[in-house]
C-alpha positions as protocol buffer text, in pm:
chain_id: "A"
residue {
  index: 1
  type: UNK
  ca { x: -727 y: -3404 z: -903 }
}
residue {
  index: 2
  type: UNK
  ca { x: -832 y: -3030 z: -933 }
}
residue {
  index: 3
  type: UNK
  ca { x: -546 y: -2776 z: -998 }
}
residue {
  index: 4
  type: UNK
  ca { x: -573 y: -2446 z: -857 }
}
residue {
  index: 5
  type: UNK
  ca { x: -532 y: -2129 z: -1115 }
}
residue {
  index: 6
  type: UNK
  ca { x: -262 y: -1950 z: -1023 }
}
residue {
  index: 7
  type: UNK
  ca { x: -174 y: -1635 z: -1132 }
}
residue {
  index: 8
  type: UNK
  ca { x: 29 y: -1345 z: -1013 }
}
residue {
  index: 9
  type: UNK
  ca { x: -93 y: -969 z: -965 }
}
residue {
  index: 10
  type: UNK
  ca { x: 59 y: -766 z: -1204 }
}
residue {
  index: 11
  type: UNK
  ca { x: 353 y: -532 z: -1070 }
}
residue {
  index: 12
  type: UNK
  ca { x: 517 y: -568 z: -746 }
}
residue {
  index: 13
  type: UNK
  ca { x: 341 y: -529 z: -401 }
}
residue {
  index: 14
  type: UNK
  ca { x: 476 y: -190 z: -356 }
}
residue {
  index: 15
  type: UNK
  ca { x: 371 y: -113 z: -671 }
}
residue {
  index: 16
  type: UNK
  ca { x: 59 y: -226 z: -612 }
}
residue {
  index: 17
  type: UNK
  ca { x: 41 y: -62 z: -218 }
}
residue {
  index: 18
  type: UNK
  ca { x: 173 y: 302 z: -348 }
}
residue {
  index: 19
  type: UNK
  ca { x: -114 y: 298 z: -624 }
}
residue {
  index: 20
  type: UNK
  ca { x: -350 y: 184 z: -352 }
}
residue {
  index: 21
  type: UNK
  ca { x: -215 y: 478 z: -111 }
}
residue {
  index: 22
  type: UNK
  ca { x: -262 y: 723 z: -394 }
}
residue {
  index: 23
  type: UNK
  ca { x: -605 y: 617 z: -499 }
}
residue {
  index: 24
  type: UNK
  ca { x: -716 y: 643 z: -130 }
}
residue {
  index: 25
  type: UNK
  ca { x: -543 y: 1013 z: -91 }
}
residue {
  index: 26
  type: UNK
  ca { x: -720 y: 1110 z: -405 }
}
residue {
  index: 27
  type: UNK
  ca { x: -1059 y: 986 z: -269 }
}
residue {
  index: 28
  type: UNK
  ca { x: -982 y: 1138 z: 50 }
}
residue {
  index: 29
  type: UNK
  ca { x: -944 y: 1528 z: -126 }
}
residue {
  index: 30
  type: UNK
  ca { x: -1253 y: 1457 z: -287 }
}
residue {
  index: 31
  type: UNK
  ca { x: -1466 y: 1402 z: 51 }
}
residue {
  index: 32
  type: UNK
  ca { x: -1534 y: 1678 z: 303 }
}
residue {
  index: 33
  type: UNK
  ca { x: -1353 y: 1698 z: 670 }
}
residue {
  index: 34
  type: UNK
  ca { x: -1504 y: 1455 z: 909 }
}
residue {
  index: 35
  type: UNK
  ca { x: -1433 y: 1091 z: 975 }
}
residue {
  index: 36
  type: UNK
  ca { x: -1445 y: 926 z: 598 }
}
residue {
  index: 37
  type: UNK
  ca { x: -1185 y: 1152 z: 485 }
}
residue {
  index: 38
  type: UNK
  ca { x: -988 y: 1093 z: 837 }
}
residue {
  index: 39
  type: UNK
  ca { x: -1015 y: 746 z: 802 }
}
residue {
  index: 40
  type: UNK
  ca { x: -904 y: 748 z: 396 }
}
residue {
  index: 41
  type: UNK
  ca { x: -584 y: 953 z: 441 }
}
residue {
  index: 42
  type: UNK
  ca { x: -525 y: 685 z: 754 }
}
residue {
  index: 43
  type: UNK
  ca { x: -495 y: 433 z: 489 }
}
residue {
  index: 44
  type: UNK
  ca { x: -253 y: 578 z: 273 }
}
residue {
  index: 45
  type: UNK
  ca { x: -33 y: 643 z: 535 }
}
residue {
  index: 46
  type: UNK
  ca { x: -56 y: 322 z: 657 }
}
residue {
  index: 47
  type: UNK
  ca { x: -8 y: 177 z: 261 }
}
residue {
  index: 48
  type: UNK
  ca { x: 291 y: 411 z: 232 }
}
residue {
  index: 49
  type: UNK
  ca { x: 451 y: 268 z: 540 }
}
residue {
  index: 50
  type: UNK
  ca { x: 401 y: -67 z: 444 }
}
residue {
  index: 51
  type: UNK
  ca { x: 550 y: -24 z: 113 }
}
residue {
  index: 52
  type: UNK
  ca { x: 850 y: 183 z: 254 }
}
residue {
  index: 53
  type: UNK
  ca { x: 855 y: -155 z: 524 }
}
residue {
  index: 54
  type: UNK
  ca { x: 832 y: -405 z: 249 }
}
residue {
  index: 55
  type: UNK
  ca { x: 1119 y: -235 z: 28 }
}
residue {
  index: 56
  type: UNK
  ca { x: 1335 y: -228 z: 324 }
}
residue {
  index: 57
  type: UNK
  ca { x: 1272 y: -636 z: 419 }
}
residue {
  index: 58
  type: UNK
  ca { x: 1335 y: -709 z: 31 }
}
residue {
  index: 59
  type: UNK
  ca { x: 1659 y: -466 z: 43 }
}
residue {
  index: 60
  type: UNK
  ca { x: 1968 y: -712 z: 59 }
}
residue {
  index: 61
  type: UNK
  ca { x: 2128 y: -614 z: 351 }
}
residue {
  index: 62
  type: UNK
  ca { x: 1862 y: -493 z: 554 }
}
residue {
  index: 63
  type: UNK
  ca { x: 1936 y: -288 z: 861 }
}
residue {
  index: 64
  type: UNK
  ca { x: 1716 y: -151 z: 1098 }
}
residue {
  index: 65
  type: UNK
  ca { x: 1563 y: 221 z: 1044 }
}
residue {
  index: 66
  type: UNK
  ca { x: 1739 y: 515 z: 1198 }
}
């Protein structure tokens, strides 16, 4: 029987989606207006939100946002 190698990313996911947001701003300063740089800072928004969206599921007591 073959046994899958499982191991687990270092750091949490938001960890891991907030250093993924702030590579992708940092790329997106570097490149000139137009749609790569549009579609970079796009990303990290959408990273940031997801992290902000994961803390909150993983909070105990969740409640809805305001």
């Amino acid at each position: 029987m073959l046994y899958r190698n499982r191991t687990r990313p270092p750091g949490s996911l938001r960890d891991r989606l907030l250093a993924m947001a702030k590579l992708a701003r940092q790329r997106a300063e570097a490149c000139p207006e137009g749609p790569v740089r549009d579609s970079l800072l796009r990303k990290a928004d959408q990273t940031e939100r997801t992290a902000a969206i994961e803390q909150w599921i993983g909070s105990p007591g969740a409640s809805p946002p305001e």
